[in-house]
Structures are given as structure tokens and as C-alpha cells.
RODO-2510 file (C-alpha; in nm, 4 decimals, decimal comma):
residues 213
     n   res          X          Y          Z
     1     x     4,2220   -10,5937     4,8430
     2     x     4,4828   -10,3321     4,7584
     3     x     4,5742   -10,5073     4,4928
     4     x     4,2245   -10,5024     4,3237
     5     x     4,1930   -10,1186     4,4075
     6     x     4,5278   -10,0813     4,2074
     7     x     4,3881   -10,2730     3,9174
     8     x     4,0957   -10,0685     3,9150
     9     x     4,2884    -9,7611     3,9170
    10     x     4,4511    -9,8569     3,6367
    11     x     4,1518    -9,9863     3,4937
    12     x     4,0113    -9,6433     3,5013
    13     x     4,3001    -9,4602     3,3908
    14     x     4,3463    -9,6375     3,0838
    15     x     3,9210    -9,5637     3,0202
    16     x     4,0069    -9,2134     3,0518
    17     x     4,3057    -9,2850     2,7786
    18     x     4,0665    -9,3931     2,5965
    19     x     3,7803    -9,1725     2,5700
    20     x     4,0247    -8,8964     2,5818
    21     x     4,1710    -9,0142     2,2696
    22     x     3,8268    -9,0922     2,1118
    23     x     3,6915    -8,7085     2,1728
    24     x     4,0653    -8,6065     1,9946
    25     x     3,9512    -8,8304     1,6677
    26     x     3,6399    -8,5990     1,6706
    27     x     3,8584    -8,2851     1,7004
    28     x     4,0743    -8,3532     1,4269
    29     x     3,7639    -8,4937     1,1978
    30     x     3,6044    -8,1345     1,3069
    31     x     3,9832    -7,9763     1,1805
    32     x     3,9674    -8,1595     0,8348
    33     x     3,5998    -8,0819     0,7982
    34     x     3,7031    -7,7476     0,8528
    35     x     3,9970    -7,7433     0,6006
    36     x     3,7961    -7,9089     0,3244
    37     x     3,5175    -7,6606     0,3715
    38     x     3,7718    -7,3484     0,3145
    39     x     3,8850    -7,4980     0,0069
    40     x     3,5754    -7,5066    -0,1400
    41     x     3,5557    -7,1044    -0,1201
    42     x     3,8515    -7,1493    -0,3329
    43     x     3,7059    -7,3820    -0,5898
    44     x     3,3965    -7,5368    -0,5241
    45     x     3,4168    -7,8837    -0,6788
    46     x     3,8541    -7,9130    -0,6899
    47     x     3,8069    -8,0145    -0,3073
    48     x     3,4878    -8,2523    -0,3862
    49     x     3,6858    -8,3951    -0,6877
    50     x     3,9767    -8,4724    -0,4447
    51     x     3,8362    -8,6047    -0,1475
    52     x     3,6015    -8,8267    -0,3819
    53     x     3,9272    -8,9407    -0,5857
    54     x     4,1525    -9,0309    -0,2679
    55     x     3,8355    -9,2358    -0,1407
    56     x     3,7509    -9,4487    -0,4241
    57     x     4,0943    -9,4880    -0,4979
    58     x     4,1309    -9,6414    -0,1126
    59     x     4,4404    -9,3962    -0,0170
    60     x     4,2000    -9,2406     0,2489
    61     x     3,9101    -9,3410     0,4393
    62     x     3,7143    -9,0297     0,4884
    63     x     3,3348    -9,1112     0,4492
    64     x     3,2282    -9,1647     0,8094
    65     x     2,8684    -9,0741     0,7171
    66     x     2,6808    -9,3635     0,5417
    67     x     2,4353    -9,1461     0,4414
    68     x     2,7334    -8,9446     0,1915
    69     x     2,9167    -9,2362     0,0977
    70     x     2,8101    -9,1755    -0,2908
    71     x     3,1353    -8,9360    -0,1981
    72     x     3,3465    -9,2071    -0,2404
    73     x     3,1707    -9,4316    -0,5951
    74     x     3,2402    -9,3506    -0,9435
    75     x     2,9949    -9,1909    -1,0808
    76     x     3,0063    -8,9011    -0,8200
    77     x     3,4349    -8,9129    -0,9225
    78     x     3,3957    -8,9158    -1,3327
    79     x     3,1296    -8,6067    -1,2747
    80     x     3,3343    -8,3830    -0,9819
    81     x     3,6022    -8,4551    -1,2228
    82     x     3,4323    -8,2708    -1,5533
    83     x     3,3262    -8,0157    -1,3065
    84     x     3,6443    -7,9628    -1,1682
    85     x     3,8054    -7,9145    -1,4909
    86     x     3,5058    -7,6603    -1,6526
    87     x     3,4928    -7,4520    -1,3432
    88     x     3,8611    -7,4027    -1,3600
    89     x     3,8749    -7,2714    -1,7363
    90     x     3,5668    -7,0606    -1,6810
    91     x     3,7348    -6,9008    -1,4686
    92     x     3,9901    -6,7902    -1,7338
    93     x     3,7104    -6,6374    -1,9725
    94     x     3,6196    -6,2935    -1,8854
    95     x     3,2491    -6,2043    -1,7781
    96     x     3,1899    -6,5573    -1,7061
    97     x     3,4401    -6,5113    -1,3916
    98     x     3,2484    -6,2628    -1,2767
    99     x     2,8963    -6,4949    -1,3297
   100     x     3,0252    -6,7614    -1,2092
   101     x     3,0706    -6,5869    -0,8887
   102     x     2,7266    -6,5149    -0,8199
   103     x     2,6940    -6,8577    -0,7730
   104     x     2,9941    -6,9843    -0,5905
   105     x     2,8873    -6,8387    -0,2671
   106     x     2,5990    -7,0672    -0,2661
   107     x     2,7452    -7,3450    -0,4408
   108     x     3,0573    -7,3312    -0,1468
   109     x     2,7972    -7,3422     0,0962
   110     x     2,6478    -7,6294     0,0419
   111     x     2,9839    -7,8042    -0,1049
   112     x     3,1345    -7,7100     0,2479
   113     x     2,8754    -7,8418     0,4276
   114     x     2,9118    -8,1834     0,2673
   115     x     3,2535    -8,2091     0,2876
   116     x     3,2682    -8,1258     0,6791
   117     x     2,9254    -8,3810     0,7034
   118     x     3,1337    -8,6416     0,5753
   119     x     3,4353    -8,6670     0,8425
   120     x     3,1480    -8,7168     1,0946
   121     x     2,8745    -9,0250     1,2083
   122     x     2,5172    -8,9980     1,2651
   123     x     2,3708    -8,6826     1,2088
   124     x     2,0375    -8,7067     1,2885
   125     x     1,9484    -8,4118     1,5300
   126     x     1,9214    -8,0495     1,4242
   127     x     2,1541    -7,9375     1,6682
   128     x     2,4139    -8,1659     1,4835
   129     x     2,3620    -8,0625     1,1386
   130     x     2,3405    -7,6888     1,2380
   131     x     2,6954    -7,7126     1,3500
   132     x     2,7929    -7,8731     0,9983
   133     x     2,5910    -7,5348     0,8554
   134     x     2,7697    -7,2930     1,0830
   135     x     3,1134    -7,4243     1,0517
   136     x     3,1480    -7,6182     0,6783
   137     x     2,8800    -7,4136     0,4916
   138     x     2,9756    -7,0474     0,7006
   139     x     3,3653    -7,1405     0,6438
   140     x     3,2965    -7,2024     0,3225
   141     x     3,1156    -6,8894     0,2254
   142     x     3,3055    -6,6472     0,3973
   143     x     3,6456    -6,7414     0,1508
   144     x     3,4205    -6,7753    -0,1520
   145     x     3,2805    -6,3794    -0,1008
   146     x     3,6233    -6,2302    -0,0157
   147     x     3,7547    -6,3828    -0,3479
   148     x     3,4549    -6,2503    -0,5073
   149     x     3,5058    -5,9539    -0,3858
   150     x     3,8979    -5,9583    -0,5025
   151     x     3,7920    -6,0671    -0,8481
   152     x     3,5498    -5,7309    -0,8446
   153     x     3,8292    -5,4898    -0,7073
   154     x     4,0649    -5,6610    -0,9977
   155     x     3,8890    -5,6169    -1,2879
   156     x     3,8024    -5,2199    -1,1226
   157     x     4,2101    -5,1509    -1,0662
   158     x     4,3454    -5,3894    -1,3799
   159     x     4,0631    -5,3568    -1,6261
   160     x     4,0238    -5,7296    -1,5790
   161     x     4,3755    -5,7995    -1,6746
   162     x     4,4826    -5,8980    -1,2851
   163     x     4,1923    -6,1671    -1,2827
   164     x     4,3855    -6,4591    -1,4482
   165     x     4,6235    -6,4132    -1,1120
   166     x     4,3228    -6,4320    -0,8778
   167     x     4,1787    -6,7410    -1,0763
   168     x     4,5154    -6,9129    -1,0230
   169     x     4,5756    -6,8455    -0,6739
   170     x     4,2267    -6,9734    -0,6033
   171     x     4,3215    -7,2558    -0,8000
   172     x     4,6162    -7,3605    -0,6028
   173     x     4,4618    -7,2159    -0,2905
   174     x     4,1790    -7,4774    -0,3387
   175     x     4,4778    -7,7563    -0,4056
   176     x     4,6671    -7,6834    -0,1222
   177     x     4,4376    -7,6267     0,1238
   178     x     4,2769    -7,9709     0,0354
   179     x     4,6240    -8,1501     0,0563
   180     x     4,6540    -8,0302     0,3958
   181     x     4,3654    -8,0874     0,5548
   182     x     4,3897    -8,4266     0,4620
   183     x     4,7588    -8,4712     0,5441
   184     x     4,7573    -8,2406     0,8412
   185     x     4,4520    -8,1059     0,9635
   186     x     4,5956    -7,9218     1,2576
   187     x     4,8076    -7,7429     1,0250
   188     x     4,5283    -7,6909     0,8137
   189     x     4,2803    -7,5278     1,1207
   190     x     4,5357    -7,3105     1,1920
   191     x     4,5664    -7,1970     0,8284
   192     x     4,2191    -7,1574     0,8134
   193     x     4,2054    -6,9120     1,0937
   194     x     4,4767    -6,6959     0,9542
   195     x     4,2361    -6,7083     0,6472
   196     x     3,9545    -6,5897     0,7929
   197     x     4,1301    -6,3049     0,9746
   198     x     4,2417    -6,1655     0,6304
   199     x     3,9000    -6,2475     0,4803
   200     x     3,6995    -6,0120     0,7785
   201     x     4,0174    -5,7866     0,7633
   202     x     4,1131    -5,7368     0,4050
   203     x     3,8276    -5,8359     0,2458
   204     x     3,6513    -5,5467     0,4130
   205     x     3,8882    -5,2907     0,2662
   206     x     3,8518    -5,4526    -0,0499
   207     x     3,4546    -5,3778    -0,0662
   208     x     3,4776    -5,0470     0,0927
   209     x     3,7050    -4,9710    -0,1130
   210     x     3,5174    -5,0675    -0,4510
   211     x     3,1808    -4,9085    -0,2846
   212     x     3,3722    -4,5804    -0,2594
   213     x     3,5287    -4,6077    -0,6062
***
């Protein structure tokens, strides 16, 4: 008898093991989703390119969501791949910058969203794809406007001149932050917090600062 009670015990500790280490997988899926999504305010389709490149390629497995694995075939590679490399020389010719802009914020919505949709399983209730709103697409568009707002208070202080700097950095910004998220996404959560607080701290200066000018 004591000894069954003993095996249960065990039994049940190792269930708790378990499920404890199944809700962690969904923590650190939620941390890459997270990390992918800020690089897309960066660039919107460097981090798509990526993540669709590592996939097809079979160094990651990534694409938990049947319903997004066109993520990981070639045709959705070969095309993030032209856009990758257009959106980062447009970025380098002046005006265009500045109208390409306009519609990254939307664009790294909905390219954050997907990206932070595809570390996760059956989203089929709203509740489920609101979070993947709030967090990927929110995430996402709160970088893209703060470097928006950088390129606006660049070409206002440099003439334009400093925006070849701020392209760059969003360049490797988008590279970086995509590296790490999929290498190490705790890292990358954390990075993306200390983000944020200089997007809602500088980037609010930044604006003010341009309204005022």
C-alpha cells in the first residue's frame, strides 16, 4: 500500500514536470513571437525573409500554425527575399524614406502579427488571435512609429543628411533582433522591453520636439 502511494506521488510529480515544462514551451514561443514582431518595426519584410529562409532551409522549425506554413515554401522565400532587398535601398533614396514610412506602420502590423501567429497552434477563438493583435501587431507598430518619427526629426535637424544612419541602424536593428529571438528569445524579450521603454520615452521627445519646431 505505501508503496503504491509512493509511486503515485511520483507519478504526479513528474505530471507536474511535465505540464510545467509544456506551459514554459508556450512562454518562450510567446518571447520569440515577441522578438520577431519588434523586428519587423525595424524592417518589415528582413524578419519575414529570415524566419521564412531558416524554415525552408530546415535549420529551424518555427511554423507551429498549419494554417501559416506557406511561411516556410519557396515561393513565399524567393518573394520576402526581393522585398527584403527593395525595401532596404528605398530606404537610401530620399523622399521615398519618408513615403515609405507612411506605410510601414501598417505593413509592421500585420507582418508582426504573422510572425508571433506562427510560433503558436490553433488559433481559432477571438480571444486567441486578439492576443497575437495586441502583442505581435501592437509590438510591432510601436518600433515602426518611433523610427518614423526619428527619420522625421533627422531630416528636420540634418537636412536629411542623418537619414542614411537611421536607415542602417534599422537595418541591423531588424538583423539582430531577428537573430536573437530565434537563438535566444529570453534575451530577446528582455531587449524588447528596454525597446519599448525608449520608444514611449524618447520617442515622445522626439515628436514633441518636431511639433514644437
Amino acid at each position: 500500500m505505501d508503496t503504491t502511494i509512493i509511486k503515485l506521488k511520483r507519478a504526479l510529480t513528474m505530471l507536474e514536470f511535465v505540464q510545467q515544462f509544456s506551459e514554459w514551451r508556450y512562454v518562450l514561443s510567446a518571447f520569440i513571437g515577441i522578438g520577431l514582431a519588434a523586428a519587423t518595426g525595424f524592417r518589415v519584410f528582413l524578419p519575414m525573409f529570415f524566419v521564412s529562409l531558416a524554415s525552408y532551409m530546415g535549420w529551424i522549425d518555427v511554423i507551429h500554425n498549419n494554417s501559416l506554413s506557406w511561411m516556410a515554401e519557396l515561393p513565399t522565400l524567393i518573394t520576402t527575399g526581393v522585398a527584403t532587398v527593395v525595401e532596404i535601398l528605398a530606404y537610401y533614396i530620399p523622399y521615398i524614406d519618408h513615403l515609405l514610412d507612411t506605410l510601414s506602420v501598417p505593413l509592421a502590423t500585420i507582418a508582426g502579427s504573422v510572425l508571433f501567429a506562427s510560433q503558436f497552434a490553433g488559433l481559432e477563438s477571438f480571444p486567441q488571435w486578439a492576443l497575437v493583435l495586441i502583442a505581435g501587431g501592437g509590438t510591432a507598430a510601436a518600433v515602426s512609429s518611433a523610427f518614423a518619427g526619428t527619420r522625421v526629426a533627422s531630416t528636420a535637424t540634418t537636412g536629411g543628411i542623418g537619414n542614411p544612419v537611421v536607415s542602417t541602424t534599422e537595418t541591423a536593428g531588424a538583423a539582430v533582433m531577428t537573430g536573437v529571438s530565434l537563438i535566444a528569445p529570453v534575451i530577446a524579450f528582455i531587449l524588447v522591453i528596454v525597446l519599448l521603454y525608449f520608444v514611449f520615452r524618447i520617442g515622445r521627445k522626439i515628436w514633441r520636439k518636431t511639433r514644437s519646431g
